[in-house]
C-alpha positions as CSV (number, residue, x, y, z in Angstrom):
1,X,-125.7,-75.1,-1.1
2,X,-123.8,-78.3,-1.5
3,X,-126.0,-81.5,-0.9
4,X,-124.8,-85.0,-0.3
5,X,-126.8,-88.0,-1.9
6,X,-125.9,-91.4,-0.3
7,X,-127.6,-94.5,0.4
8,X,-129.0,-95.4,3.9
9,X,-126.8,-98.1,4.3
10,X,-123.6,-95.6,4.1
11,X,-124.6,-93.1,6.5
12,X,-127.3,-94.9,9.1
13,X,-127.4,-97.5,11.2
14,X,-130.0,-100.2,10.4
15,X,-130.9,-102.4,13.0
16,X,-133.0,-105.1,13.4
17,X,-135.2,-104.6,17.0
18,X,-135.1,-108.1,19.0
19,X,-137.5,-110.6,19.4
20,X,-140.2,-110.4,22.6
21,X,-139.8,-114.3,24.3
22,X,-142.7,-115.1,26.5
23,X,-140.8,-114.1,29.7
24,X,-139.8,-110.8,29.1
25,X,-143.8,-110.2,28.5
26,X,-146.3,-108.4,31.1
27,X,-144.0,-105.3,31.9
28,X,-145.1,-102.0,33.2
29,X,-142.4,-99.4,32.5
30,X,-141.3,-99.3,28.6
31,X,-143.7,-99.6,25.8
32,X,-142.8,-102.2,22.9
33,X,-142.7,-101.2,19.5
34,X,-142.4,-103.2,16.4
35,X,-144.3,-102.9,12.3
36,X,-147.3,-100.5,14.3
37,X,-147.5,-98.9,17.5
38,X,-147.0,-99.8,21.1
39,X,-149.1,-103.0,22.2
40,X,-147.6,-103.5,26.1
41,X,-145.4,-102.8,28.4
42,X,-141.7,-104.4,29.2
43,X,-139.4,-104.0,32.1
44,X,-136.5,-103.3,29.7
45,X,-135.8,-101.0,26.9
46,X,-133.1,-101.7,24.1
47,X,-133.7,-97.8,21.9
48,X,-134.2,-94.2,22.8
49,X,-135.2,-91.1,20.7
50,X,-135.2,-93.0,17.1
51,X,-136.9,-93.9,14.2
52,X,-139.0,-97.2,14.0
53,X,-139.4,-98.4,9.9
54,X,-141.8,-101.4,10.0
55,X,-140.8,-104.6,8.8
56,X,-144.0,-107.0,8.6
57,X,-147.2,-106.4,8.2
58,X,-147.0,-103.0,6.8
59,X,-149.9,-100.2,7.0
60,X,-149.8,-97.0,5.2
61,X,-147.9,-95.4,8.2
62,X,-144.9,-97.6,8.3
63,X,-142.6,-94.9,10.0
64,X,-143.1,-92.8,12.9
65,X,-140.3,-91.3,15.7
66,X,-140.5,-92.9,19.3
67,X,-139.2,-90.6,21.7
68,X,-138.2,-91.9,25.1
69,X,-136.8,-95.0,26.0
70,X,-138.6,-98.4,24.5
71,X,-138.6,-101.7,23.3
72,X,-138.4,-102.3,19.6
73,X,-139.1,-106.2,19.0
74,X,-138.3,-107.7,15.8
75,X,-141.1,-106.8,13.6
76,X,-139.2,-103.2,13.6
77,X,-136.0,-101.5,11.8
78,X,-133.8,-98.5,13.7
79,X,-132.7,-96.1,11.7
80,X,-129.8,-93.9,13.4
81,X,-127.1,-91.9,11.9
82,X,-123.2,-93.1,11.9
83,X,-121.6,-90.1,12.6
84,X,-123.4,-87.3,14.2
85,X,-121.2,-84.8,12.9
86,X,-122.2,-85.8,9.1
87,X,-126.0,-86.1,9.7
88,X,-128.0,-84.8,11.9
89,X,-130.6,-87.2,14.1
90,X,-133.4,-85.1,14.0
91,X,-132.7,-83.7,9.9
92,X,-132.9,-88.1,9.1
93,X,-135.8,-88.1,11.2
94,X,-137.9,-85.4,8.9
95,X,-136.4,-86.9,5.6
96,X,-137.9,-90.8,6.2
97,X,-141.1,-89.4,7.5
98,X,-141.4,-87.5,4.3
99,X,-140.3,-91.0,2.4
100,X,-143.2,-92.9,4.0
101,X,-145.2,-93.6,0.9
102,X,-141.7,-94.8,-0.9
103,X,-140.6,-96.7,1.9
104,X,-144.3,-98.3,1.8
105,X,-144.0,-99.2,-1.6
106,X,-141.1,-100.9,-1.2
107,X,-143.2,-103.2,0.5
108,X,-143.7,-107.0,-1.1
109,X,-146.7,-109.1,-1.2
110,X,-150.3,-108.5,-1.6
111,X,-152.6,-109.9,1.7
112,X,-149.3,-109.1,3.8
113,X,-146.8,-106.4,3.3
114,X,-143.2,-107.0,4.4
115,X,-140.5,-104.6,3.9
116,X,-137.9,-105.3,1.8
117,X,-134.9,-104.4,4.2
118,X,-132.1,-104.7,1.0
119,X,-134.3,-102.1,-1.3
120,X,-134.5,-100.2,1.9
121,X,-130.6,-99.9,2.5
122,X,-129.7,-99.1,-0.8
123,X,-132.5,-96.3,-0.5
124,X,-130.9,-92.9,-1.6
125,X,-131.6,-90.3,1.0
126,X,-130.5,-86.1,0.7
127,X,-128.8,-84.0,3.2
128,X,-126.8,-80.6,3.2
129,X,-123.0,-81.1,4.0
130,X,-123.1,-78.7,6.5
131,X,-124.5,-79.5,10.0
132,X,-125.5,-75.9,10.5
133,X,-127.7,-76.0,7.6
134,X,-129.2,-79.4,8.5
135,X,-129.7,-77.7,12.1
136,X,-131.6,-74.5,11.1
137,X,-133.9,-77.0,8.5
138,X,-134.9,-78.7,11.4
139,X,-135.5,-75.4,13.5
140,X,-137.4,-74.2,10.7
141,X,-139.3,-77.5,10.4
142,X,-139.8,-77.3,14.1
143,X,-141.7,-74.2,14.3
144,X,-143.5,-74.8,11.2
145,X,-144.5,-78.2,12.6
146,X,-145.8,-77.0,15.5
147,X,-147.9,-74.3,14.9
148,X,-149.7,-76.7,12.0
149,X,-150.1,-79.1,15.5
150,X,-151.7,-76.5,16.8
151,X,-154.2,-75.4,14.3
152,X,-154.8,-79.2,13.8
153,X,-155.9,-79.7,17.4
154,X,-158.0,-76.3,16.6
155,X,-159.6,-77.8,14.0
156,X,-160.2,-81.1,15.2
157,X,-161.7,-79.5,18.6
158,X,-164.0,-77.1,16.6
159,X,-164.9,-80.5,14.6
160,X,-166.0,-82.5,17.7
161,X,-168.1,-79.4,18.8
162,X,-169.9,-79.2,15.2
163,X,-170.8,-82.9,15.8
164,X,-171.9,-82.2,20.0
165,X,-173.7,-79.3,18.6
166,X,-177.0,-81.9,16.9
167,X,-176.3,-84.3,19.8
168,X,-177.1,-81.3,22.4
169,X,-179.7,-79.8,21.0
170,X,-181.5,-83.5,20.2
171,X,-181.4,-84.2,23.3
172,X,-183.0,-81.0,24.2
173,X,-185.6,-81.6,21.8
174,X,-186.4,-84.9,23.5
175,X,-186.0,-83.2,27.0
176,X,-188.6,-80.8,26.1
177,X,-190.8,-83.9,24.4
178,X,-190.8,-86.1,27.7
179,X,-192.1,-82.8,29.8
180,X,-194.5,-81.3,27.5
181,X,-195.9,-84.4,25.4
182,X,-197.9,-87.3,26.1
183,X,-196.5,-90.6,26.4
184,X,-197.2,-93.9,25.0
185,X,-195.8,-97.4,25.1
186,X,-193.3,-97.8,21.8
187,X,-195.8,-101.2,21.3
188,X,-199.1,-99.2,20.9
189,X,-197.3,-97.0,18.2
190,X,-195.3,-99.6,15.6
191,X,-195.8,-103.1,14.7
192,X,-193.0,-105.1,15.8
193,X,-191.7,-108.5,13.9
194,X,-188.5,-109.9,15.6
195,X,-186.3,-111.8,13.0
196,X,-186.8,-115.7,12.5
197,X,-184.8,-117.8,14.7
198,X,-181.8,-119.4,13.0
199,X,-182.9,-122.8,12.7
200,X,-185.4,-121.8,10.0
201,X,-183.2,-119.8,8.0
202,X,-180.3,-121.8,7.4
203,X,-177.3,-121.9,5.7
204,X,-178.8,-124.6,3.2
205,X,-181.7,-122.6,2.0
206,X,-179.2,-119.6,0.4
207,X,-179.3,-119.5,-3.5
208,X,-176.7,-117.8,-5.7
209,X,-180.0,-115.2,-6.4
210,X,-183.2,-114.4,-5.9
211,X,-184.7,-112.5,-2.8
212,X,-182.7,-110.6,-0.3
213,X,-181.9,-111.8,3.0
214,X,-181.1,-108.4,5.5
215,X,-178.6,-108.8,8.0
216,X,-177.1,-106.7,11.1
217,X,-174.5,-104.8,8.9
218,X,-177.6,-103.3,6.8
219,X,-178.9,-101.5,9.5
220,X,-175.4,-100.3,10.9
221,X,-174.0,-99.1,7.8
222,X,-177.7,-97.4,6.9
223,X,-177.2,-99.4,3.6
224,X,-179.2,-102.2,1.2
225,X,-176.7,-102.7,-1.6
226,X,-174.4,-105.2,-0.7
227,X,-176.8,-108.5,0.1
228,X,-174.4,-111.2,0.5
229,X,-177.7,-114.1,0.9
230,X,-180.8,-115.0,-1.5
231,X,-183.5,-117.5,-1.1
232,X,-185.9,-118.7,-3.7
233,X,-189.7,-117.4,-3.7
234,X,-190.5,-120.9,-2.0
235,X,-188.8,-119.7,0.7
236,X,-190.1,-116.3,0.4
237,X,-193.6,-117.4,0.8
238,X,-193.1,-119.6,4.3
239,X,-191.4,-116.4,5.6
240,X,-193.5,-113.5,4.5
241,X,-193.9,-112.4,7.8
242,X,-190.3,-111.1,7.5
243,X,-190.6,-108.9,4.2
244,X,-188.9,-105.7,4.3
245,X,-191.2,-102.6,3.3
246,X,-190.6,-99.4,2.0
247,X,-191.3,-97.4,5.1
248,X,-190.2,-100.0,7.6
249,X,-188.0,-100.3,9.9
250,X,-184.8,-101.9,10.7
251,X,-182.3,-102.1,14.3
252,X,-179.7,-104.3,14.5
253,X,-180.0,-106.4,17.6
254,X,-176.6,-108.2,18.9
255,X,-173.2,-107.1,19.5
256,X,-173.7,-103.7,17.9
257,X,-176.8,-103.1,19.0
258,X,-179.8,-100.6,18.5
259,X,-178.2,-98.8,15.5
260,X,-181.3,-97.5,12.8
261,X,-181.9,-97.7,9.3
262,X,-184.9,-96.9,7.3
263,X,-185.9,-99.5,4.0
264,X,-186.1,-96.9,1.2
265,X,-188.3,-97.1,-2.2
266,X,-185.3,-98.7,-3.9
267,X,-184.4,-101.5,-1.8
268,X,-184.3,-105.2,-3.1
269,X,-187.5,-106.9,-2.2
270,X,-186.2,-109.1,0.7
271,X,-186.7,-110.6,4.5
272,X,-184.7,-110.3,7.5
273,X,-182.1,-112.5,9.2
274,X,-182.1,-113.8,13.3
275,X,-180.1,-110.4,14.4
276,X,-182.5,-107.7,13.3
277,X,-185.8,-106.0,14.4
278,X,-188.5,-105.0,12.0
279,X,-191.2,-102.0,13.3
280,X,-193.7,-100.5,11.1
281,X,-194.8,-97.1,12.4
282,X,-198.7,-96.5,12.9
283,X,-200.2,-93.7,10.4
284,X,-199.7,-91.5,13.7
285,X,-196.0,-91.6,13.8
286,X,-193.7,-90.1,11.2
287,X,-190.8,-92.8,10.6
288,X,-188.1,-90.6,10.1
289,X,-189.5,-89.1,14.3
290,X,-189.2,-92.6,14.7
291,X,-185.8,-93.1,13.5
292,X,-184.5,-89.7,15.6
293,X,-185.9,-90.9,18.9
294,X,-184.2,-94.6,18.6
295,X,-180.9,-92.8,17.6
296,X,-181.3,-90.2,20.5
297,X,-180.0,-91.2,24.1
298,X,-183.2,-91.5,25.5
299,X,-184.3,-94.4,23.5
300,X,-180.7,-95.9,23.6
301,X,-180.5,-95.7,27.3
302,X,-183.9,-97.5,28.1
303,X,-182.7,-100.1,25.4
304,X,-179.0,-100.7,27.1
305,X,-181.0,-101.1,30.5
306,X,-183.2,-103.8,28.9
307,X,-180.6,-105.6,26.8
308,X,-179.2,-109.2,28.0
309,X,-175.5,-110.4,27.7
310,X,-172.2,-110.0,29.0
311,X,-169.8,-109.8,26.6
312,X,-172.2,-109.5,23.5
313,X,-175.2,-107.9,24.7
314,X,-178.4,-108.8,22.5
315,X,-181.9,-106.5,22.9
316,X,-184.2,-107.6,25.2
317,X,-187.6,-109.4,24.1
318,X,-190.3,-108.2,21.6
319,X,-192.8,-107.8,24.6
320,X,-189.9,-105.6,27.2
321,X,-189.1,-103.5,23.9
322,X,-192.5,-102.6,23.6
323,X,-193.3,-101.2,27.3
324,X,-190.7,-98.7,26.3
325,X,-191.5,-94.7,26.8
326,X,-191.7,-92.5,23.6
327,X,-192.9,-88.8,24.0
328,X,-195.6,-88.6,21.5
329,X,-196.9,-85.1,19.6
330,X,-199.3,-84.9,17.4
331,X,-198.0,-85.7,13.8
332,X,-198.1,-82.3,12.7
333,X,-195.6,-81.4,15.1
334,X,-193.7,-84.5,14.6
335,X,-193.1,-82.7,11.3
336,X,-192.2,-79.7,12.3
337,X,-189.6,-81.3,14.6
338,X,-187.7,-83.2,12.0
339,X,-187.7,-79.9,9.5
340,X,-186.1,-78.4,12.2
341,X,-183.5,-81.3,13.1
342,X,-182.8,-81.5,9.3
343,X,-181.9,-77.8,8.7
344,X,-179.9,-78.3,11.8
345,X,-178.3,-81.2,10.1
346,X,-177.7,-79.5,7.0
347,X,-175.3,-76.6,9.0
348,X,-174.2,-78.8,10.9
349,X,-172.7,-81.1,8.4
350,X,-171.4,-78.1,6.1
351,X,-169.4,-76.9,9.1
352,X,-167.8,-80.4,9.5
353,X,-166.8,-80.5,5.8
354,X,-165.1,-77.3,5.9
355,X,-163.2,-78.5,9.3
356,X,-162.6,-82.0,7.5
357,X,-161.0,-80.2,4.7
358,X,-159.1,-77.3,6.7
359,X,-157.3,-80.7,8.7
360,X,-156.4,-82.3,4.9
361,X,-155.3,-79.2,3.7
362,X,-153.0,-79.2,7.4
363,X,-151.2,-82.5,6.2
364,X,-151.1,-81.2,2.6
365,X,-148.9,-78.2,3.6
366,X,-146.9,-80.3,6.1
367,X,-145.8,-82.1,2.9
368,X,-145.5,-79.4,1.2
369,X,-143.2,-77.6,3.3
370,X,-141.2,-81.1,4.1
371,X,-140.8,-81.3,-0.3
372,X,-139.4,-77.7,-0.1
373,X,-136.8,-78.8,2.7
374,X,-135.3,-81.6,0.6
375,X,-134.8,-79.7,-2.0
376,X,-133.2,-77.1,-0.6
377,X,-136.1,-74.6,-0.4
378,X,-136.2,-73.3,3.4
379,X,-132.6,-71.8,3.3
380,X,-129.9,-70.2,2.5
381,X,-127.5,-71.0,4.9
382,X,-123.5,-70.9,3.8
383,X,-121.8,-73.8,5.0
């Protein structure tokens, strides 16, 4: 087959979208595209059915296809061919999604990536001569395309039931708890030790080293490596009341609120900050029981109800925390519960890798199949 090589700038259109003034803001019919995807509406569109090459700020998916009618602002580049009859709309739109990571790296600068638009014009692209082939490419792309959409959206469905399958049959388990088991007050079961309040753990007293100082993103990350704050073992000693344990522990307690962590054997010896809670479990209660009742919706319902705040909420006092319900079997069974919610785990996270890697190996082939188009590899159309 005979194939044409030319530069973008020979064959396409580039066009520059327009800037947004304030006026033309707060519309409701077309949405406005520019580097990313649509952020609002506008009452006017200036480009239909095209391809949208971002120009500032770049992310690692700096071209996509808008179809419809929109607004591209000036953040954005339009690609469309010059002559219809020499290269085919949808054919350029395959070939530049398949040149993303190029097109990327054409980008400059390090904290911000902005496209550089005369790189990008001189940017050799590949195309049969004959419309007819370009035409039964795209059919073929088409079809292949869309049945890869549709085992994605398989896949991804079977992976958000893998992940409601633990959440269903935790909740069960707690269900069943609340009927069947006693129930205490969370105080009578943990010690509880609120964080100091932020006057007497300022700024000031932080040293380059020393002992750790636990914050919020500790306990929502389920991590205790990256410790931004030390203070000295003077320090240490006037707030001993806050030392982490192995055992203990840790919620965070504004903004993102109520998510768990436990302090392993390994952790830095350390205190925590204003924003997090510290509760040591009585010899009756298993910590890890602990930690899968305060994760389950049953603990994180009572503690939305008690929380404070409008636009940050923040967990209610030590003393409302502790009049909290929590079914309570004996510790053998305890036991036998989270053996249980760990095998379940366990298949439950195995069928989530195999999803996770049945969706990459999706996009892999979608690649693979675009490399085979541009070189010539789908057919064997005559011109």
């Amino acid at each position: 087959m005979a194939w044409e090589v030319k530069e973008i700038d020979e064959v396409c259109n580039v066009e520059y979208g327009t800037r947004v003034v304030q006026k033309r803001d707060g519309g409701t019919i077309f949405p406005v595209y520019g580097g990313g995807g649509a952020t609002f509406f506008m009452d006017e569109s200036n480009r239909e059915d095209c391809l949208v090459i971002a120009r500032f700020a770049m992310s690692e998916k700096c071209t996509r296809f808008v179809k419809g009618k929109f607004f591209l602002n000036d953040s954005g580049l339009s690609i469309i061919p010059k002559d219809k009859n020499e290269l085919c709309q949808e054919f350029l739109n395959y070939q530049i999604l398949y040149l993303n990571n190029y097109i990327y790296s054409l980008g400059r600068g390090t904290a911000q990536k902005n496209l550089d638009v005369p790189k990008f014009r001189k940017m050799k692209i590949h195309f049969p001569k004959s419309i007819k082939e370009q035409k039964q490419i795209v059919a073929i792309l088409d079809e292949a395309f869309e049945k890869i959409s549709k085992a994605k959206e398989n896949s991804e469905q079977n992976l958000g039931n893998s992940k409601e399958v633990f959440e269903v049959c935790l909740q069960k388990v707690f269900d069943n708890l609340r009927n069947n088991s006693p129930i205490n007050k969370l105080g009578k079961l943990c010690h509880f030790v609120r964080g100091p309040f932020g006057g007497s753990l300022k700024k000031a007293y932080f040293k380059p080293s020393g002992i750790a100082v636990y914050e919020q993103q500790h306990a929502i990350n389920n991590q205790f490596d990256n410790i931004r704050y030390f203070i000295d073992e003077n320090k240490f000693k006037e707030m001993k009341r806050f030392e982490l344990k192995y055992g203990d522990l840790i919620m965070s307690c504004s903004g993102t609120m109520g998510k768990i962590a436990i302090v392993p054997k390994d952790a830095t010896k350390g205190i925590i900050n204003q924003a997090l809670l510290k509760l040591t479990p009585n010899d009756n209660l298993n910590i890890e029981f602990l930690k899968v009742w305060m994760e389950s919706k049953d603990f994180q319902k009572q503690l939305t109800k008690f929380s404070k705040g409008a636009a940050i909420k923040n967990v209610a006092s030590v003393k409302v925390l502790k009049e909290i319900d929590m079914p309570f079997p004996s510790i053998e069974e305890q036991a036998q519960i989270i053996s249980k919610l760990d095998n379940l785990s366990e298949q439950t996270k195995q069928l989530e890798s195999i999803y996770s890697k049945k969706l990459l190996s999706l996009e892999e082939l979608k690649q693979s199949i675009l490399q085979k188009a541009f070189k010539g590899e789908l057919t064997e159309v005559s011109a």
